[in-house]
C-alpha positions in Angstrom: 43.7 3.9 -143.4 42.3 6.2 -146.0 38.7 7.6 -146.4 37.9 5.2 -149.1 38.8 2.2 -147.3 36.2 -0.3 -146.4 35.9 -3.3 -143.6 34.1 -6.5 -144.6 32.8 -7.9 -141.3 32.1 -11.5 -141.8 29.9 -13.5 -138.5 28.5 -17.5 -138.7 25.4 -17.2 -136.3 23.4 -20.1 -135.5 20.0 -20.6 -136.3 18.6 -23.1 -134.0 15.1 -23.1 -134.9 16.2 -24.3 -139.1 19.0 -26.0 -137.7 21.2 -24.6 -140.0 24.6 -22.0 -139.4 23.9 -18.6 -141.1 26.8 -16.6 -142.8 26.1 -12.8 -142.5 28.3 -10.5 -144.2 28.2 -6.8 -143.9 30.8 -3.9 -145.1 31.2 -1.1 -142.9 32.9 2.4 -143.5 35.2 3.2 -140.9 34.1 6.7 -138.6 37.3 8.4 -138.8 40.5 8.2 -140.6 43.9 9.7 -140.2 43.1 12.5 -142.9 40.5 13.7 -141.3 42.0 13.2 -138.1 44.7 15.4 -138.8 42.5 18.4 -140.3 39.4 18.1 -137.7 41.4 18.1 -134.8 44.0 20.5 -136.2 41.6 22.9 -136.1 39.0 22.1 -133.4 41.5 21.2 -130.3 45.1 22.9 -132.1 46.4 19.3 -132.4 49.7 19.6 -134.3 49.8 16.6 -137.1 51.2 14.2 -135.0 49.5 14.5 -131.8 46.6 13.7 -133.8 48.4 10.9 -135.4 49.3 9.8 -132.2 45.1 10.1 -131.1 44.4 8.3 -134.1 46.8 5.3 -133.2 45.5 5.0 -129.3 41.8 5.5 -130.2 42.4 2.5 -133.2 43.6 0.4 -129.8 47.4 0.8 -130.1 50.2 0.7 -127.2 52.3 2.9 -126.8 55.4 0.7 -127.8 53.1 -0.2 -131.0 52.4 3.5 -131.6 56.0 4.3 -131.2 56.7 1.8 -133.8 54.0 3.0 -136.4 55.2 6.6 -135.8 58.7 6.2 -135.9 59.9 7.7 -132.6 60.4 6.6 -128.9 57.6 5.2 -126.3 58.6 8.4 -124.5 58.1 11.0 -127.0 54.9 9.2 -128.0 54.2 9.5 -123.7 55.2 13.2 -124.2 52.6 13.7 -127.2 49.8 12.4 -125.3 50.3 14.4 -122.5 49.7 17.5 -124.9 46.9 15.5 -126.3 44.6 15.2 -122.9 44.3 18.9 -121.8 43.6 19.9 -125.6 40.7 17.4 -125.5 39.9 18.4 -122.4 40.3 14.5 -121.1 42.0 13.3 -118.5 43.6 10.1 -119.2 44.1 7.3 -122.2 40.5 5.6 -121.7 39.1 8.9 -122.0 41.0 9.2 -124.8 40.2 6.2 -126.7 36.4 7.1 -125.6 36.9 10.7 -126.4 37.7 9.9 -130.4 34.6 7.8 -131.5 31.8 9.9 -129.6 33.4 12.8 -131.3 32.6 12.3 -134.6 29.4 10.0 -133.3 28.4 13.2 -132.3 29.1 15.0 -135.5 27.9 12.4 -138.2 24.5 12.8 -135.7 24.7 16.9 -136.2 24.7 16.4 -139.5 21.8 13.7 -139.9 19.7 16.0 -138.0 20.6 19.2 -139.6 19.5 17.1 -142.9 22.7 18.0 -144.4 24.3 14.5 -144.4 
């Protein structure tokens, strides 16, 4: 997933008072990509290139078999990078984890609105 890329969400909510189904479309940015993945957590929590890789994959929802696959390696070295992972991140387990990603740069894309710098 690159910075550029785009999602179009597309929903069909009912609209009982008209009587009628309503499409809504919307296109959200994503929060985080692997580039920026990579560099911010590089140098705020010393994750090497593919623990954060790694991160990326379980915080996009990924297994461990699938993130094995995606990285090319086995479910136990993928095992072994997220035990790195969690004490660098200062969480304790894979929900925390997959928690731990979003709220981080939640957090930061809020700093900055508030700061008036983004």
């Amino acid at each position: 997933m690159g910075s550029g890329d785009q999602r179009l969400n597309v929903q069909l909510k009912p609209d009982r008072d008209r009587r009628e189904l309503l499409l809504l479309l919307t296109l959200e940015k994503p929060l985080f990509d692997l580039e920026i993945m990579i560099d911010e957590f590089g140098r705020e929590f010393q994750l090497t290139p593919r623990e954060a890789e790694v991160l990326f994959c379980l915080a996009m929802g990924k297994t461990n078999p699938e993130i094995a696959t995606i990285t090319d390696s086995a479910v136990r070295t993928v095992e072994a990078h997220l035990r790195q992972v969690y004490p660098k991140i200062e969480v304790e387990n894979r929900q925390a984890a997959a928690v731990f990603v979003p709220d981080h740069f939640r957090s930061k894309k809020r700093d900055l609105h508030e700061s008036g710098t983004g």
